[in-house]
C-alpha positions as CSV (number, residue, x, y, z in Angstrom):
1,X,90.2,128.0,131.1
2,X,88.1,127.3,128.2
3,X,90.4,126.1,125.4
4,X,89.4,124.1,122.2
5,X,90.5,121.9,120.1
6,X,90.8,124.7,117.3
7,X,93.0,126.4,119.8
8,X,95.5,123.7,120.4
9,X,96.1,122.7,117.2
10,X,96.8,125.9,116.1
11,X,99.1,126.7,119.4
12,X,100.9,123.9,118.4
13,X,101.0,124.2,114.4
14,X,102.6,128.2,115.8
15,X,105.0,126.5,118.5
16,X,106.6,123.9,115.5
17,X,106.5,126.8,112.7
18,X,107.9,129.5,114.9
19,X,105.9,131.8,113.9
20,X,102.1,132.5,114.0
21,X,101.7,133.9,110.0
22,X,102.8,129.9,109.4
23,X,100.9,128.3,112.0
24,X,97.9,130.0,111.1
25,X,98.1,129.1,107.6
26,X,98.6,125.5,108.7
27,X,95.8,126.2,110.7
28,X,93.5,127.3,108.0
29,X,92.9,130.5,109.6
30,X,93.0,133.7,108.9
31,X,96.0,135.9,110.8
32,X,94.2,138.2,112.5
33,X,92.0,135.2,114.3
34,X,94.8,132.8,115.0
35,X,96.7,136.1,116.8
36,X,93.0,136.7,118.9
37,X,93.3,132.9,119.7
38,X,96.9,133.1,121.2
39,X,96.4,136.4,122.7
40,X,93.0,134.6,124.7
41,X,94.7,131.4,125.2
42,X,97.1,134.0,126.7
43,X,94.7,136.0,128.9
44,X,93.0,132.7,130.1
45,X,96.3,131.4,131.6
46,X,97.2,134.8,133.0
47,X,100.8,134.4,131.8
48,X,102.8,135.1,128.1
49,X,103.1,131.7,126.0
50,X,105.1,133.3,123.1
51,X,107.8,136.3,123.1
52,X,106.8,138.2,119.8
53,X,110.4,138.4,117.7
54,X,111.6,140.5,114.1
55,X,111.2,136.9,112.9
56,X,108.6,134.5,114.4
57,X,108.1,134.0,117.6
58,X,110.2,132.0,120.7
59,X,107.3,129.9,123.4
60,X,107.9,130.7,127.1
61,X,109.0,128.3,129.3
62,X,104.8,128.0,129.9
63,X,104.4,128.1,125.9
64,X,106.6,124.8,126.3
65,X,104.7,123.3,128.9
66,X,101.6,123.7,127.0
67,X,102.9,122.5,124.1
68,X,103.9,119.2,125.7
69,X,100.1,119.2,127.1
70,X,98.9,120.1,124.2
71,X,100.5,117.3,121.9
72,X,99.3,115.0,124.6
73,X,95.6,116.0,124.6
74,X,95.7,116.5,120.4
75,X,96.9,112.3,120.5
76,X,94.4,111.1,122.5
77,X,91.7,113.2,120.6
78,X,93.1,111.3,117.2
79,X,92.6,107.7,119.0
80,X,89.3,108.5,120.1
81,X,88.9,109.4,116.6
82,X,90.7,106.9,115.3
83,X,89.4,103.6,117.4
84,X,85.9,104.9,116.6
85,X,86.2,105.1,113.2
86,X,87.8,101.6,113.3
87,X,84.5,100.3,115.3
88,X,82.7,101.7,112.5
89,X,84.6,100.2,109.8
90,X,84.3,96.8,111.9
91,X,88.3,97.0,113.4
92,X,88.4,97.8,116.4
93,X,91.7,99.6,117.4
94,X,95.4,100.4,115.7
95,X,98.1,100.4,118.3
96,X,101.2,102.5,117.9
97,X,104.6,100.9,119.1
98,X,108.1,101.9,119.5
99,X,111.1,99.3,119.6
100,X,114.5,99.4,119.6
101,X,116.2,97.1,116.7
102,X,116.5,93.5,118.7
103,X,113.4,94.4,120.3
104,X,111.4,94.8,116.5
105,X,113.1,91.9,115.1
106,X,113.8,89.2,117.6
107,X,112.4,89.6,121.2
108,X,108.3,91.1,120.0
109,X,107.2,88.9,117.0
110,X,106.3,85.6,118.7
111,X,104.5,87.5,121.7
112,X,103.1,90.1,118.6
113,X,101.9,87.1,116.8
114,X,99.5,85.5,119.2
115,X,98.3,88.6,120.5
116,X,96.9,88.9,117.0
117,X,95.6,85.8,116.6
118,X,93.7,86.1,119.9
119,X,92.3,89.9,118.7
120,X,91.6,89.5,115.4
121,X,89.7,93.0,115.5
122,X,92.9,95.2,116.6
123,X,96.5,96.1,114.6
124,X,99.3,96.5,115.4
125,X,101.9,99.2,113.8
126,X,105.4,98.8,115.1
127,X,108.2,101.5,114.6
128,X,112.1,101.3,115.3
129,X,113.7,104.0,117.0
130,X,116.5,104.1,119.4
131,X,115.4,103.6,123.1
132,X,116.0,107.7,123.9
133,X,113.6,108.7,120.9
134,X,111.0,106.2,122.2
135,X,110.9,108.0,125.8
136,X,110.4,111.3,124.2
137,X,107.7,110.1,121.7
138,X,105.8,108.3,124.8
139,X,106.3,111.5,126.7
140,X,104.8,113.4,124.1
141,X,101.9,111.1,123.4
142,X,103.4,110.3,119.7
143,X,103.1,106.4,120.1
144,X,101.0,104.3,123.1
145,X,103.4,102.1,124.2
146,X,107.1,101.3,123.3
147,X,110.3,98.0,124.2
148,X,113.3,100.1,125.1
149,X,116.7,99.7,126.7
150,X,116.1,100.8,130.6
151,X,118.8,101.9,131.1
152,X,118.0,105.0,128.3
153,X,114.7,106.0,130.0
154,X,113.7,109.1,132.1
155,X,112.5,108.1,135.7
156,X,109.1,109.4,135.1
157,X,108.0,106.5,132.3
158,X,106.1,103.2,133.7
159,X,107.4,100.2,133.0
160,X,107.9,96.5,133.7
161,X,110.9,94.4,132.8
162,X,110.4,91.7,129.5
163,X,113.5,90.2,128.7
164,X,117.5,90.9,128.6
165,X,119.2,91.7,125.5
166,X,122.6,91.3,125.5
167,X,124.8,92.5,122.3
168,X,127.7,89.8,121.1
169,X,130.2,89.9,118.7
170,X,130.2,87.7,116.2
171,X,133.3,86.7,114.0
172,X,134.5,84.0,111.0
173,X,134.9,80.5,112.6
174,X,138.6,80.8,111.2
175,X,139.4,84.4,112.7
176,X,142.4,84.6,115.1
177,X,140.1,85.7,118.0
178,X,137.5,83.0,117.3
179,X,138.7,80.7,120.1
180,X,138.3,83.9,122.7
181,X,135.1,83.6,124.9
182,X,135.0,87.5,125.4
183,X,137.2,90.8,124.0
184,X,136.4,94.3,124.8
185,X,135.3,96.6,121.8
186,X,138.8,98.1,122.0
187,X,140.4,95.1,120.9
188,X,138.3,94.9,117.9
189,X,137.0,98.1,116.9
190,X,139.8,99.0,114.1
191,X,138.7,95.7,112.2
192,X,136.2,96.0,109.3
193,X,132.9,95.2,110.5
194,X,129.2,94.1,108.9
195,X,126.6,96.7,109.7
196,X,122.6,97.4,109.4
197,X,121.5,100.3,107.6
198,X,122.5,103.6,109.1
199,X,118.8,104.3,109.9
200,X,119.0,101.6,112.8
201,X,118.8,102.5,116.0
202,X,120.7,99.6,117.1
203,X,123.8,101.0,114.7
204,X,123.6,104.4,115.6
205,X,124.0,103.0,119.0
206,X,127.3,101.2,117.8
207,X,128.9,103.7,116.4
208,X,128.1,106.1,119.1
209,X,130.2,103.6,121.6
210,X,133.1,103.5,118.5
211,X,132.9,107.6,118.7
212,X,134.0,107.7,122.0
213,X,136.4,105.7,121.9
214,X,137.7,108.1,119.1
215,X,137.2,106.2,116.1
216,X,134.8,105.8,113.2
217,X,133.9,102.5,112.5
218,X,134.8,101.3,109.0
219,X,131.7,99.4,107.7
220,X,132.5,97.2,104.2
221,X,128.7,96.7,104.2
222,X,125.7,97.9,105.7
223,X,122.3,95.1,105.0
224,X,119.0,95.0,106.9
225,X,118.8,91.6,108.7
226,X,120.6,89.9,111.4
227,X,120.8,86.5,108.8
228,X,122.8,88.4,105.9
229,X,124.5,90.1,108.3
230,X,126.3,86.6,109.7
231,X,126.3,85.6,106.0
232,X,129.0,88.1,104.9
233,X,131.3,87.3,108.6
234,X,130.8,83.7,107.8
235,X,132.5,84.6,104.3
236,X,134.7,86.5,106.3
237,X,134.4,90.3,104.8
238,X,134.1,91.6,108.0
239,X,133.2,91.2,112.0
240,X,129.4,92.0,113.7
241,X,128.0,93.3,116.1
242,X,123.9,91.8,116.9
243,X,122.2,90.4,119.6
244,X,123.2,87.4,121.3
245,X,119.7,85.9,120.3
246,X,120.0,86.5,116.6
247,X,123.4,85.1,116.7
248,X,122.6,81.8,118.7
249,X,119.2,81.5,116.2
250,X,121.5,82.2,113.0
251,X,125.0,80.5,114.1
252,X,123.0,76.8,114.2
253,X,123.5,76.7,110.3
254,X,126.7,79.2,109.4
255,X,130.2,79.7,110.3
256,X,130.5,81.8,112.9
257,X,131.6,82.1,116.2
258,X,130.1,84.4,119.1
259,X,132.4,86.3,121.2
260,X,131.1,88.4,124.5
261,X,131.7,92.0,124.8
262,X,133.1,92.8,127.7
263,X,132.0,96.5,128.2
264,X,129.0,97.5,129.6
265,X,127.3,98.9,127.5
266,X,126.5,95.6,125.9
267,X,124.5,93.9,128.9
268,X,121.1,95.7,128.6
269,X,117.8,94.8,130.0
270,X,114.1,95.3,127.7
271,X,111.4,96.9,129.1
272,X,108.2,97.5,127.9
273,X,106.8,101.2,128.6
274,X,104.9,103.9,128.7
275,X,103.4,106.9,129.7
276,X,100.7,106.0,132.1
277,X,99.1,102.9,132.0
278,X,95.6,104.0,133.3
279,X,95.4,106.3,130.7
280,X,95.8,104.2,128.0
281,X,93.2,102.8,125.2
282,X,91.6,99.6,126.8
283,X,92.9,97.7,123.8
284,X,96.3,98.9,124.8
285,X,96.6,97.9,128.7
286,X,95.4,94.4,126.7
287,X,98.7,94.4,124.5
288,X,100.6,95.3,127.8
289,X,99.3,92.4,129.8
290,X,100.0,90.4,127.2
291,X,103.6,91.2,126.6
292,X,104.1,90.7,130.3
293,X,102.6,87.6,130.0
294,X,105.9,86.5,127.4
295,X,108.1,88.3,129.8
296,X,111.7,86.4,130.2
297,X,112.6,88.2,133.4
């Protein structure tokens, strides 16, 4: 098999466009030499990677397995690329990370922050997404290394445990529940609530749980931090729920009072993960044994 890079990126700009006249365009080539590519990448596996439609083209259920391979081997090219460039530039490396909400805002800074002050030479970019998303993006080489609930991830990402994360409702200190120590999200979940922006993965996560329940939460305001969030309950426009570190951190100077969630679903263990740890970017298995150095668990 004697595949380049030419022919991988083009394989995969066909696979995403669903059709090789787009992909070849994307590719900067001309038709008739991205078909030649695809029909050689073909005759080099021995087997079909794309069923030739009216419109487009569908992969095979090898066209899929290389494109998973392919996206792989195209990401690691990029941080060659990428942590080279950066020597030259005098930074050495630019880590990707996925985190759920809590984990991006209340579990990594502390541990993110002296990691960067002992490599002043690598940076850190750190993206939210909800836990699911992050075990597809590390399966698909999209980001090096991501905090996730572990309960959400596929059995075939490594991992090691860095801290529990448990989700709390919190309410006005004059609410009629205020003096219960836990309620289940039945009790509560027709009340008008305080919510983060819709593009958090933490409230997707929430309103899923209200979804199957059958209802549809009813959100007076939607703000991006945990502290304006316990601003409006302590003014009592609505009930939260956050983690149970951002409310303990935030409810030493408001209102409020934190209630337990009995369900489940809102006792959830952090773990850091990732593809494979021996194939990552030296400065990478670095940040990893760092963060298990400020693991809680």
């Amino acid at each position: 098999m004697h595949f380049d890079l030419v022919d991988m990126r083009l394989f995969v700009a066909v696979a995403e466009a669903r059709s090789i006249t787009d992909g070849a365009e994307r590719s900067a080539l001309a038709l008739a030499s991205a078909s030649a590519r695809i029909k050689g990448m073909e005759a080099a596996l021995g087997v079909p990677l794309l069923e030739r439609q009216r419109r487009g083209v569908r992969l095979t259920a090898a066209g899929e397995s290389l494109l998973d391979h392919a996206r792989i081997v195209l990401h690691q090219v990029a941080a060659m690329q990428g942590e080279l460039t950066a020597y030259a530039r005098g930074m050495k490396a630019r880590i990707h990370m996925l985190a759920n909400t809590s984990g991006a805002s209340e579990h990594l800074p502390k541990a993110l922050a002296s990691f960067l002050a002992d490599h002043p030479a690598i940076s850190v970019d750190i993206e939210e997404r909800e836990s699911t998303e992050i075990a597809t993006a590390l399966a698909s080489g999209a980001a090096d290394i991501g905090l996730a609930v572990e309960a959400m991830l596929p059995e075939g990402l490594e991992r090691f445990p860095f801290c529990d994360d448990r989700l709390v409702l919190v309410v006005p200190a004059n609410d009629e529940i205020a003096s219960r120590r836990q309620a289940s999200f039945r009790d509560v979940v027709g009340r008008d609530f305080i919510g983060l922006t819709e593009a958090s993965a933490l409230q997707t996560h929430i309103a899923m749980q209200a979804a199957k329940l059958g209802v549809r939460l009813r959100i007076r305001a939607r703000l991006r931090g945990f502290d304006a969030i316990c601003q409006m309950v302590e003014a009592c426009v609505g009930l939260a729920i956050i983690p149970e570190a951002a409310a303990r951190r935030v409810g030493r100077a408001a209102r409020i009072k934190i209630i337990r969630i009995s369900d489940p679903w809102a006792s959830r263990r952090l773990v850091v993960c990732m593809r494979s740890r021996p194939s990552l970017p030296r400065p990478v298995r670095q940040f990893c044994d760092h963060l298990r150095s400020f693991a809680q668990i």
